[in-house]
C-alpha positions in Angstrom: 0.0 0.0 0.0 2.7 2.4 1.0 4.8 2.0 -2.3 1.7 2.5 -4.5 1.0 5.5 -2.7 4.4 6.8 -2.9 4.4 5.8 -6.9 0.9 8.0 -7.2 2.1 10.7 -5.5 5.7 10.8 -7.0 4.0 10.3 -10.7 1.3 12.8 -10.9 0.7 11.3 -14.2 -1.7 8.2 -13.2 -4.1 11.1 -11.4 -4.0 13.4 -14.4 -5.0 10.2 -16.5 -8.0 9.7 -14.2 -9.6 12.9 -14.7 -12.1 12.2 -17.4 -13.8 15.2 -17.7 -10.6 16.3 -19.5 -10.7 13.8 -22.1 -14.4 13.6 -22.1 -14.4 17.7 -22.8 -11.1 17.4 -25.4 -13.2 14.8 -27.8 -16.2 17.2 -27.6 -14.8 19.4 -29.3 -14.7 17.7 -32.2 -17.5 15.5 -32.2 -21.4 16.6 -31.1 -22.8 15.2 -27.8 -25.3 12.7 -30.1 -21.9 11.0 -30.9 -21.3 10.0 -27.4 -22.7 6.8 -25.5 -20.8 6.4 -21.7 -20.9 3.3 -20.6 -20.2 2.0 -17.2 -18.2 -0.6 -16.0 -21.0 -1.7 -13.6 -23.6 -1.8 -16.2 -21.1 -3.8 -18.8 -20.5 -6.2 -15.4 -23.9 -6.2 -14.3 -26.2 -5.5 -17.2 -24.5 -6.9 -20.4 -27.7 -7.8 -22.3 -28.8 -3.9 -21.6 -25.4 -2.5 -22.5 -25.8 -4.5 -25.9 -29.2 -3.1 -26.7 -28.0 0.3 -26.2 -25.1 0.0 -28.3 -27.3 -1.5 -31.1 -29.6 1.4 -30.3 -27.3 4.3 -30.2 -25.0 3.3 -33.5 -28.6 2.5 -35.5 -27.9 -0.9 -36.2 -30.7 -4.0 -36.0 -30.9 -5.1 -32.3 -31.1 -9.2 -33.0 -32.1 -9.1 -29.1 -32.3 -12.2 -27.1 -28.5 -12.1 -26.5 -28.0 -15.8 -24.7 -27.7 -15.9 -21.3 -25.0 -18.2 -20.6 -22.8 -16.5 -23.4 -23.3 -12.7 -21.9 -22.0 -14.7 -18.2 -19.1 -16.2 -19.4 -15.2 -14.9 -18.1 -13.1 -13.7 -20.9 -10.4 -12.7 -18.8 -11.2 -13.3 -15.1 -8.6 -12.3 -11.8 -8.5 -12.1 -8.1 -10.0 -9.4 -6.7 -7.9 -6.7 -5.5 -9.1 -4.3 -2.7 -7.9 -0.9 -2.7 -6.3 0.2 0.4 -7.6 2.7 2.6 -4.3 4.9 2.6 -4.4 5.0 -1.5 -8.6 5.1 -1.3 -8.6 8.5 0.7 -5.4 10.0 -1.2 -7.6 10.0 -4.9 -10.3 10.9 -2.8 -8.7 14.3 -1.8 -6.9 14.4 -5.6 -10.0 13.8 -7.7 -12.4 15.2 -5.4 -13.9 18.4 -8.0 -13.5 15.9 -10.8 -16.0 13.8 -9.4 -18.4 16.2 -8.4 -17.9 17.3 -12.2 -18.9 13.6 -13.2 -21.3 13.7 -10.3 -23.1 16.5 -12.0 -22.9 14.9 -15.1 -24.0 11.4 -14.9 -25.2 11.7 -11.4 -26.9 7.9 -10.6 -24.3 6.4 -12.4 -21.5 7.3 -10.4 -23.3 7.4 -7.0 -21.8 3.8 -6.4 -18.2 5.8 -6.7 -18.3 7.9 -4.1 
């Protein structure tokens, strides 16, 4: 815990990376807001079937539907677990704190699970 810690504070890179707004903002100014779809990890974890159907929906293609239960479950790539500890938890807390209340203000029940 202590060495990750020291690595996020000594690279200020990994917490500049985190700050989506930024890249969220940078590609808007290109594309229109119609062009977007934000997906969440939880709902790719949780809801795949859902996730699919709005995909389908938002690029205009033919939903087949029915997507198979069993096949939407199955582990790709599948690891242990890792908790984040508590000293590393409260340290992006503190660094990212306005850039989640930006997302929170964005997306607002998506992210409530973040916080």
């Amino acid at each position: 815990a202590d060495d990750l810690l020291a690595i996020l504070k000594e690279d200020g890179h990994y917490v500049e990376f985190s700050r989506y707004t930024k890249h969220i903002e940078a590609w808007e100014q290109f594309y229109p807001e119609e062009r977007f779809l934000f997906c969440f990890m939880e709902d790719i974890k949780n809801r795949p079937g859902w996730i699919l159907d709005q995909v389908c929906k938002h690029l205009g293609v033919p939903n087949q539907g029915g997507w198979d239960k069993e096949t939407l479950e199955q582990k790709i790539f599948s690891s242990k677990p890792m908790e984040m500890p508590d000293a590393v938890r409260d340290y992006l807390r503190q660094e990212l704190d306005e850039e989640l209340q930006a997302l929170f203000g964005r997306f607002c029940d998506k992210i409530s699970a973040w916080t």
